[in-house]
Backbone as a ProteinNet text record, in pm:
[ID]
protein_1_A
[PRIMARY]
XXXXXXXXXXXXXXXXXXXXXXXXXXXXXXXXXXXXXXXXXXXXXXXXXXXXXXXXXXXXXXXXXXXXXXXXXXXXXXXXXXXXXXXXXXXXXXXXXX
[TERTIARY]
83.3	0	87.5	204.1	245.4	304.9	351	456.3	343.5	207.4	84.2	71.3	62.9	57.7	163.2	291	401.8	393	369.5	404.6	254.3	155.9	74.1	29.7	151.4	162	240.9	237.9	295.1	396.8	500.2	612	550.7	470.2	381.3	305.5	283.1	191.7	271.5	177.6	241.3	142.7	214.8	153.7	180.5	77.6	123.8	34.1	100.3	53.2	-31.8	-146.2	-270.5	-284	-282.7	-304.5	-324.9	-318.1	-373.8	-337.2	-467.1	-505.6	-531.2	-523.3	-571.1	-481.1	-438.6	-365.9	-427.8	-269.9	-372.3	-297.9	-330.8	-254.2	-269.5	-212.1	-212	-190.3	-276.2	-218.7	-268.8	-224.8	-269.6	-349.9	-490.2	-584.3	-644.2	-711.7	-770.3	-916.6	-954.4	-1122.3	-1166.4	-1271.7	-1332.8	-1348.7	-1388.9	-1369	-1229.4	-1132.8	-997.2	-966.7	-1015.7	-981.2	-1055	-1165	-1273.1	-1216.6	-1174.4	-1063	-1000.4	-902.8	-805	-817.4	-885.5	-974.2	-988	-1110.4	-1169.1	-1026.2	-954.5	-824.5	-725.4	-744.2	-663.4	-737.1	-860.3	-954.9	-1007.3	-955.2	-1016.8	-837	-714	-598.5	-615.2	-631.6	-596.3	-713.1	-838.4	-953.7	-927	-842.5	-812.6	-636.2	-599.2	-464.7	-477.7	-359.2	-336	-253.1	-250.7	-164.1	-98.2	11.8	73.3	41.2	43.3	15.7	-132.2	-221	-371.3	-454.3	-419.2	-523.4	-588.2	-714.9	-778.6	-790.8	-791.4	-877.2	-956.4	-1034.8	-1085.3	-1058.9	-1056.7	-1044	-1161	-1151.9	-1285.4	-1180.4	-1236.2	-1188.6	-1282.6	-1244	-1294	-1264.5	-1250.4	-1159	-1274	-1124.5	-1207.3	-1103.2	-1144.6	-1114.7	-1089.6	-950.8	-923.5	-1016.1	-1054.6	-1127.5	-1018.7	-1017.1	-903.1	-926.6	-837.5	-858.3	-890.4	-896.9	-929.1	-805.7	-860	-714.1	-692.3	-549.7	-526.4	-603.6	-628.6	-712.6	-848.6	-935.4	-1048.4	-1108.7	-976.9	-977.4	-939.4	-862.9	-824	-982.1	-1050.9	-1119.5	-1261.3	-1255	-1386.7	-1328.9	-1247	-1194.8	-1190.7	-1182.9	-1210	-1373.6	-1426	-1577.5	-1666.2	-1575	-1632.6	-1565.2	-1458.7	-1427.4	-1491.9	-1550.7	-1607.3	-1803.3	-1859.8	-1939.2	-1917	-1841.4	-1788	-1787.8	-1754.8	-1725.1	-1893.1	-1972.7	-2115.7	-2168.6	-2163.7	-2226.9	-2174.5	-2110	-2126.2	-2004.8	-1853.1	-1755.6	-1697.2	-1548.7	-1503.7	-1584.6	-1558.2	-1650.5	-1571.1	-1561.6	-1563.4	-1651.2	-1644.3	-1712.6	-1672.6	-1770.4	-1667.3	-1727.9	-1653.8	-1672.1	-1655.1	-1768.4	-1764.4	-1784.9
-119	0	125	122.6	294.6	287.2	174.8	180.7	262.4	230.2	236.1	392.6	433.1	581.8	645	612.1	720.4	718.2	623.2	688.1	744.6	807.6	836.7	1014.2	1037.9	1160	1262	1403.8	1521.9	1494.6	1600	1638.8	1700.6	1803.5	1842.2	1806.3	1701.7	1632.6	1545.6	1504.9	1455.4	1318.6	1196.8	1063.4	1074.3	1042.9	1002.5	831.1	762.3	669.3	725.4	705.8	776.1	644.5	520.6	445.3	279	205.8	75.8	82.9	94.5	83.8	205.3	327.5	457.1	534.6	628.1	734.3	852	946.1	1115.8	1132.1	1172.7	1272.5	1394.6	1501.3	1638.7	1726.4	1733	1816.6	1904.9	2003.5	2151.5	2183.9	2237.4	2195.1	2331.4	2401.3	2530	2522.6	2364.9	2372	2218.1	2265.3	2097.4	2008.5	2065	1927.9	1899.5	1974.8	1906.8	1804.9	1820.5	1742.5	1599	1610.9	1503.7	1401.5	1483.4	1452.9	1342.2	1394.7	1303.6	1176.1	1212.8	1110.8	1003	1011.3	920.5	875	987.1	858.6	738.6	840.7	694.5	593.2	626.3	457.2	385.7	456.7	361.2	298.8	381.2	308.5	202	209.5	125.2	-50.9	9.3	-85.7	-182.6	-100.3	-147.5	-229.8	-184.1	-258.7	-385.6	-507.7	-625.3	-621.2	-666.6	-640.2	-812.1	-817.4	-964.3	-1058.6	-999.7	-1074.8	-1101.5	-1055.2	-1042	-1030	-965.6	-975.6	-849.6	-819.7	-711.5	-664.5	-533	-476.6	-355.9	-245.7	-145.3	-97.3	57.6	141.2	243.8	301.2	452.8	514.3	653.4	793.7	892.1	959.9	1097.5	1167.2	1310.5	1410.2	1535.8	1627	1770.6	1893.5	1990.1	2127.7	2213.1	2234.4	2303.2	2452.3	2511.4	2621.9	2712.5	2843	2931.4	2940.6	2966.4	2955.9	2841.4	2696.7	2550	2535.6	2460	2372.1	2250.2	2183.9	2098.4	2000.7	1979.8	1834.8	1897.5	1948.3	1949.3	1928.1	1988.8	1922.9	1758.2	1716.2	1593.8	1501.5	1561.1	1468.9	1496.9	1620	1625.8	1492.9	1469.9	1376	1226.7	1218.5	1125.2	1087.7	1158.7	1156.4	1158	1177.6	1136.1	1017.2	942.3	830.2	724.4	774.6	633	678.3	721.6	806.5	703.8	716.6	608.1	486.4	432.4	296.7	234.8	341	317	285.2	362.8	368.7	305.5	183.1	64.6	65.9	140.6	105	135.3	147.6	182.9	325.3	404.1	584.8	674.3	774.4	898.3	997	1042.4	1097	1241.3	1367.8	1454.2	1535.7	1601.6	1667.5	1809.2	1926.4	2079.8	2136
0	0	0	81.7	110.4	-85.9	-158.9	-254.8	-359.7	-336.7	-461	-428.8	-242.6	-222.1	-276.2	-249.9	-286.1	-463.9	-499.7	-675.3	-679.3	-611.8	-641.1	-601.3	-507.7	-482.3	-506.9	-458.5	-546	-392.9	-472.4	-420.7	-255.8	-320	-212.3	-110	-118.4	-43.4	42.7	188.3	286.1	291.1	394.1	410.1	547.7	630.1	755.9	794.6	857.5	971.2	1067.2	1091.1	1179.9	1278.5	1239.7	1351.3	1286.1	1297.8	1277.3	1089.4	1062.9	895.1	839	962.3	900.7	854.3	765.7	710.2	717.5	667.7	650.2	520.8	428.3	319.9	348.9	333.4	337.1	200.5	94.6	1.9	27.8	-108	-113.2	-214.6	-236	-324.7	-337.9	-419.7	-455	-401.2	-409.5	-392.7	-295.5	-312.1	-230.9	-333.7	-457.3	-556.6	-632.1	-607.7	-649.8	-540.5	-396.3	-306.7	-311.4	-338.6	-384.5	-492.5	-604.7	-731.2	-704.2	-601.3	-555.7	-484.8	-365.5	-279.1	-364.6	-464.4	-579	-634.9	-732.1	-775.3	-716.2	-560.3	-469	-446.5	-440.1	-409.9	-515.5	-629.2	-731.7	-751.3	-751.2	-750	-647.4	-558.9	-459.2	-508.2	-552.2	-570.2	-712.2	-781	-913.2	-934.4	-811.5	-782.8	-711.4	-766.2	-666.3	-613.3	-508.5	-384.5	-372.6	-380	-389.7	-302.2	-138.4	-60.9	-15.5	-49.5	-53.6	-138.2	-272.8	-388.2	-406.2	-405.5	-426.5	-277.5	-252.1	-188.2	-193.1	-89.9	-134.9	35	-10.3	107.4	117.4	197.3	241.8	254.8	216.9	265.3	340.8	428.6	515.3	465.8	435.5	374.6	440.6	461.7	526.4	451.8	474.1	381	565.9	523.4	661	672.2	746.3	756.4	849.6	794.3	851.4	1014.5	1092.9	1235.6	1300.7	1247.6	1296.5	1291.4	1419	1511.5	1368.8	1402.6	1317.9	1366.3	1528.7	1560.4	1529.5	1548.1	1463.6	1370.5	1225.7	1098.5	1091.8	1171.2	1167.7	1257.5	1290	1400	1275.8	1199.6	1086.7	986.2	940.7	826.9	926	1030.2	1096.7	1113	1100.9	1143.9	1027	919.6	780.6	692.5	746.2	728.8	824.3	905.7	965.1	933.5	881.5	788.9	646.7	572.1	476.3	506.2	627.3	656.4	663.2	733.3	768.1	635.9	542.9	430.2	305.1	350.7	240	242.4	236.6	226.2	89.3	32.4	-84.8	-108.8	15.5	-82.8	1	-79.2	-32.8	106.9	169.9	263.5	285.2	280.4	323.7	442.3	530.3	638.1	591.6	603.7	545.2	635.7
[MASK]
++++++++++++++++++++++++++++++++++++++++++++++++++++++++++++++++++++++++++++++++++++++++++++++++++

């Protein structure tokens, strides 16, 4: 998984380990639907990739749009609260927190 993330990201953009199975990316995006954009291309990479030791799988995403003056854990706890929002709602989707 991180090998499918890194050729899949900008110079710009960050990957972190969040916990267990969870991640954060951090890019830098003009709008809520370039961010959406992206979201969608990693889960259809990830859904459309085989993974050697397992085969297919599919992931969810949360994704939030920082709002000026929000704490970083707020934004991080909205993209949290819309990835498990995703998980509820069938799994392999997008979710977003506004």
């Amino acid at each position: 998984m991180s090998a499918l993330v890194r050729r899949n990201i900008r110079d710009s953009d960050f990957v972190v380990r969040w916990g267990g199975e969870e991640f954060i990316i951090v890019v830098k995006v003009h709008s809520l639907e370039d961010l959406l954009m992206i979201a969608h291309k990693f889960r259809q990479k990830v859904e459309l990739n085989r993974f050697s030791s397992i085969g297919h799988l599919t992931c969810s995403f949360g994704v939030a749009i920082h709002h000026e003056k929000e704490t970083l854990e707020r934004v991080v706890g909205r993209a949290d609260e819309a990835l498990y929002k995703a998980k509820e709602g069938g799994r392999n989707r997008v979710d977003v927190s506004v």
